[in-house]
N, C-alpha and C positions, 0 to 999 in steps of 0.2 A: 878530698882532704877530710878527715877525719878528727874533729877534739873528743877530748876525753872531759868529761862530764859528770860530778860526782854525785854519785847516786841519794840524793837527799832530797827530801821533799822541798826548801827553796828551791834548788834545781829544779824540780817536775812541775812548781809552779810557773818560771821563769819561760822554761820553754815550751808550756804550751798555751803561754800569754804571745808569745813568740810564732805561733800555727805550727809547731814541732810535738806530736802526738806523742808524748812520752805517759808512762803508768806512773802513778803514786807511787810507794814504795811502801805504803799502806798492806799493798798485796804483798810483799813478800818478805820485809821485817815486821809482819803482826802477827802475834800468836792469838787468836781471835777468842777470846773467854765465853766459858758458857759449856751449857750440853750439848748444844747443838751446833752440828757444822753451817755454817754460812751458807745460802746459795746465791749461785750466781749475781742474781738480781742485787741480792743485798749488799755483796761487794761493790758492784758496781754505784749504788746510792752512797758507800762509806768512802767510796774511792772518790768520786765527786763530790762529797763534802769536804774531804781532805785539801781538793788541788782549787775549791774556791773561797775566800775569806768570810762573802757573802752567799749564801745559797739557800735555796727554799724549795723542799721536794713537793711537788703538786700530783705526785701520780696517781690518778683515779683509784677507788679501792674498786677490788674486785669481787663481784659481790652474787651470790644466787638469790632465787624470788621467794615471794614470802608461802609456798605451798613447799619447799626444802625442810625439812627437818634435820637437828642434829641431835645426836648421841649424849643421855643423862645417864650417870649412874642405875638411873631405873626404867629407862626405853627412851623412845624416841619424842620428842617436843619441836614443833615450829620455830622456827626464828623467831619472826612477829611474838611470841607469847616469852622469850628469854625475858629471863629478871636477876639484875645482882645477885649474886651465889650462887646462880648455878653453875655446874662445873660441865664442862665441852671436851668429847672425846675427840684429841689430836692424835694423828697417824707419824709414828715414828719411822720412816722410813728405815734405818740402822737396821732395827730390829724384826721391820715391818708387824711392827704392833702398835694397841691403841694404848691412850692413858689418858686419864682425865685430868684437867686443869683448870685454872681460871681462865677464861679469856683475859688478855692484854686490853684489848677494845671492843667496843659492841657499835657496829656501823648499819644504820637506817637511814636510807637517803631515797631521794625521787629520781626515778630509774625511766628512761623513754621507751628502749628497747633490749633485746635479750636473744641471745641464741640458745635454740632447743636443741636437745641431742638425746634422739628417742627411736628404739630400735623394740621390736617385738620379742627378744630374746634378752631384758635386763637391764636398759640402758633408758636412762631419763634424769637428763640435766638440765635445767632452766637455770644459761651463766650470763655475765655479762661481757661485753665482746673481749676483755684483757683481761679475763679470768683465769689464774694458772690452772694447765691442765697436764696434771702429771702423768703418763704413759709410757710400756715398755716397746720398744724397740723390737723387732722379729729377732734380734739376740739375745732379749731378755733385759737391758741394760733399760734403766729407769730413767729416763729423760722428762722434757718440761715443754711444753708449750702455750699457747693462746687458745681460748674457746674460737674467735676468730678465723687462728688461722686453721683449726678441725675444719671449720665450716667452709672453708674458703677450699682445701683439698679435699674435702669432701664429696664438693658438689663438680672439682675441675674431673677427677678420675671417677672413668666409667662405674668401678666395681669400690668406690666410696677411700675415704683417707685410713689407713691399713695399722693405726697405732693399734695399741688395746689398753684399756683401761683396768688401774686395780679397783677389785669390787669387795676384796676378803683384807682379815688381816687376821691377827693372834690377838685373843684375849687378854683385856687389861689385867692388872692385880687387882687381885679382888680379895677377901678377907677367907672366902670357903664358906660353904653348907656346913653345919653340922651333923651331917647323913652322912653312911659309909655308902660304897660304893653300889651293895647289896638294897640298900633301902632306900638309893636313890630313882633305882632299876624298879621298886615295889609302886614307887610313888609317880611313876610315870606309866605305869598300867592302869593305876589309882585311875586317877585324871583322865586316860584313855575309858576305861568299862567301866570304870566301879562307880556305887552311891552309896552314902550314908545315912540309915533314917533316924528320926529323932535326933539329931544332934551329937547322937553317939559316937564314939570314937570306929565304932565295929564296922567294916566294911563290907560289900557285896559285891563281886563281879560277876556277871552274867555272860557268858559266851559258847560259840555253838562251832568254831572252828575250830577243830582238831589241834590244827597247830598253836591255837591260843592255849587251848586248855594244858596244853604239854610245857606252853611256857609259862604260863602260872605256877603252876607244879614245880616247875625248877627254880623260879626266882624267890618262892616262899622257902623251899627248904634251901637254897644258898642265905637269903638273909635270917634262916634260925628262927620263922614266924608259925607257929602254931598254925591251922587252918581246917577247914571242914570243907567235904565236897559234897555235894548233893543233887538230887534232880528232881522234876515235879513229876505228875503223873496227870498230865491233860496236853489235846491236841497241842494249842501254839507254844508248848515247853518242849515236844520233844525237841532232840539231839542236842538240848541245852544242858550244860552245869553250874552251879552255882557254885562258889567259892567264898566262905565268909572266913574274915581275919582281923587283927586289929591292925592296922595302917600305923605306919609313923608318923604322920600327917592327916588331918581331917582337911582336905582340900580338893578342889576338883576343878583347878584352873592352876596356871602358871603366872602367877600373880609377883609383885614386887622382889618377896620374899628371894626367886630363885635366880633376879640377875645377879645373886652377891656370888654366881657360883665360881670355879676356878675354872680355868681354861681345861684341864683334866676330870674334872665334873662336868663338863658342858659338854666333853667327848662322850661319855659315857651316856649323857639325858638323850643325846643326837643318833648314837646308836639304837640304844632301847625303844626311841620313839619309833622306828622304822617299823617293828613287830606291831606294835598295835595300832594308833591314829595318821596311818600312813598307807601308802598305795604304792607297789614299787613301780620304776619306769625305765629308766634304760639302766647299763649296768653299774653301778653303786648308786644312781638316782632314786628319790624318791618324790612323795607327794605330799603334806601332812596337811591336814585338814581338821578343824574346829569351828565350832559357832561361839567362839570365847574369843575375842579380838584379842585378849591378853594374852593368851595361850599361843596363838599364830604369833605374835610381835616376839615371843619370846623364843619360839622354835627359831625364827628366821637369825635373832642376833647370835642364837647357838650356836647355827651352822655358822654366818659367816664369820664370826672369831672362832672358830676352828679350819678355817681355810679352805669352807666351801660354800660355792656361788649360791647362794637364796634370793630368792624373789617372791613378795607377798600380792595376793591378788585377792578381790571379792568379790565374791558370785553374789548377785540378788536371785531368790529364787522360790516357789510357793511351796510348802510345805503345811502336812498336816492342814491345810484349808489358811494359812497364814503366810505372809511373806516375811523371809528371815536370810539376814547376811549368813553366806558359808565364808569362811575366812581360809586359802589355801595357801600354802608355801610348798613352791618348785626347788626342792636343795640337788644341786647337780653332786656328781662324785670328785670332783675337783674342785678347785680354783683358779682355772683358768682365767686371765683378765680377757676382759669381752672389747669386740670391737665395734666402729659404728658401721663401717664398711657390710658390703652385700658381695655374695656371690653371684646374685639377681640383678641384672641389671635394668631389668622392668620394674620392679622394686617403687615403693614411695621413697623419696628422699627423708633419711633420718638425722640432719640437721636442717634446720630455719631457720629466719627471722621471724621473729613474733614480737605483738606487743608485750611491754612489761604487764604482768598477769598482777590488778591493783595499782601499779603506777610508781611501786617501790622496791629499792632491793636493799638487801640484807648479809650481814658475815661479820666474822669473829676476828680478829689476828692472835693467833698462838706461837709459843715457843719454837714448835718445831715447823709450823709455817702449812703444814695439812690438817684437814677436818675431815671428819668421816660425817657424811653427807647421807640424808634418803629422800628419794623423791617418788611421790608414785607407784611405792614398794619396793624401789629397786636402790641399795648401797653403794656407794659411789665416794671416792677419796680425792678430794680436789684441795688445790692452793688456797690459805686467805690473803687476806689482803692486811697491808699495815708497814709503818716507815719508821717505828720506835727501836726498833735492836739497830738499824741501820746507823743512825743517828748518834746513837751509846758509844759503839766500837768505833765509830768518826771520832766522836770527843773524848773518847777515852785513849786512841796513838796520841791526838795530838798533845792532850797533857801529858802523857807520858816523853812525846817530842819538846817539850817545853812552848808549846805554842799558847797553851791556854792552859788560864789558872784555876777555874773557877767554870760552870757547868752547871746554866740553870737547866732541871729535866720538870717536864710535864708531862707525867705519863703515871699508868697504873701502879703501884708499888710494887706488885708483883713483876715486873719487867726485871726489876731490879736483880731477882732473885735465881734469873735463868743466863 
């Protein structure tokens, strides 16, 4: 026998005070405000706020270790070192691009243990065990899980747990260079060969490779720059030319200045760099390589907000009778999302248990509910953690329902506003 039941939130309280599993109605008369769509998780917290009078979310935040870095307007910064104002690139899933924000929250807590997920091919997360882990599907379809439960299929199948993770995205809005296209192409040969002596605007490049000199030659007369070629006449000069011109830029690093670039200027710095401070590798791969830690940090976030995989690595190594960091970035031809899984099954296991590295963990809650994350030189787009929008769109049906009149919030001001 069969009643009919009127779909209202007294009803969904009633019967499942009753052990009658019925849904709020939260889920499907709410039109949920904001940019951002809901997940899962979060319905779920607004829905169980709705169906009890009293209730109290206790859900662990989900949190990475304090060697994680996240995404500044001007490179990369540690957790442990964030300070009010700075702004945290979140990953828009929609769009699949990044944008800078406030953090909603900034959470530092005492952390016991932590799951590693670290692969020789771009992969290094230090999470904690209920740390969302966003992943596509072998259909491509973006799904959600646990650090936990990677770890747990990981370790049960042979040949490791088969998700893959996003490592790329599409470049923030940014304001733009003030360089065309031409002299943005000048200024990354710059910074590859050139020096400036005296302080002078006048630049120098020295090069003995055929293919360099031919491309010099083209990108001065494309950007309309006057120049001189010349050669010396002693042994260690032959096959060398010199090229003097006056730069758009007196610079010879990749410094602040060039993360304001636009996602179509950063195509352009990514391309051009491949001719000169680069080593090709397999096909559309390359290599780039400086001893300017600036200059590598800035290659690597080029490629991957143009939606190809980077990886930064440092070589220690002797040189000229002196030991000096070579700073490399591995940029693949794609963006493929990488997996923890092996084809090897001899293989070391690429997730652990490990102690909390320092004894604390760290993370942001944002709008859109992802951070773009580095660890260990490898990019990585993972869930935060945080119970404030859940809470809002709770108390905001029910005064709309008439339940509640009034709605004390403790939370950032900015929550307000997404």
């Amino acid at each position: 026998q069969f009643v009919a039941v009127p779909q209202t939130l007294e009803a969904a309280r009633v019967l499942n005070n009753l052990g009658v599993k019925v849904q709020s109605p939260i889920r499907t008369n709410y039109s949920w405000p904001g940019r951002f769509t809901p997940r899962w998780y979060q319905i779920d917290t607004s829905e169980f706020f709705t169906l009890h009078t009293r209730a109290h979310c206790h859900s662990a935040p989900r949190c990475v270790d304090k060697d994680t870095e996240f995404l500044t307007p001007a490179g990369w910064k540690k957790l442990p070192e964030y300070v009010p104002g700075d702004l945290v690139a979140q990953w828009v899933p929609e769009t699949d691009s990044a944008e800078f924000v406030e953090p909603l929250e900034y959470i530092d807590m005492p952390c016991d243990e932590m799951i590693h997920l670290k692969t020789s091919t771009g992969v290094d997360q230090m999470l904690t065990r209920n740390h969302r882990v966003p992943y596509f599907s072998p259909s491509g379809k973006l799904l959600e899980t646990t650090a936990e439960y990677v770890h747990v299929k990981n370790q049960a199948h042979i040949y490791g747990w088969r998700g893959k993770l996003p490592v790329t995205f599409h470049a923030p809005r940014r304001d733009g260079l003030p360089l065309s296209e031409a002299d943005i192409r000048i200024m990354v040969m710059v910074i590859a060969d050139g020096w400036f002596q005296n302080g002078k605007r006048r630049c120098r490049i020295r090069v003995k490779k055929e293919r360099k000199k031919i491309r010099a030659k083209a990108l001065l007369a494309a950007a309309g720059i006057q120049f001189s070629e010349y050669t010396k006449d002693f042994p260690t000069a032959k096959g060398f030319s010199i090229f003097t011109f006056d730069a758009p830029r007196q610079e010879k690093e990749f410094g602040e200045y060039w993360w304001d670039a636009t996602e179509d200027q950063l195509q352009v710095i990514v391309d051009e760099v491949q001719h000169w401070d680069s080593s090709p590798r397999r096909t559309d791969a390359f290599a780039f390589s400086s001893y300017k830690r600036s200059s590598a940090e800035f290659i690597q976030y080029a490629a991957a907000a143009t939606k190809r995989v980077a990886s930064l690595h440092t070589l220690t190594r002797e040189r000229r009778g002196a030991v000096e960091e070579e700073h490399v970035v591995y940029v693949r031809g794609n963006g493929t999302p990488l997996g923890v899984g092996s084809r090897n099954s001899s293989k070391a296991p690429t997730s652990t248990v490990v102690a909390t590295p320092g004894g604390r963990c760290y993370c942001f809650s944002v709008p859109s509910t992802y951070i773009i994350f580095r660890r260990g030189g490898c990019i990585f787009i993972s869930g935060n953690t945080g119970k404030t929008n859940a809470a809002l769109w709770a108390a905001d049906y029910l005064r709309k329902e008439g339940y509640v009149h009034r709605v004390l919030i403790v939370a950032p001001l900015s929550t307000l506003f997404d």
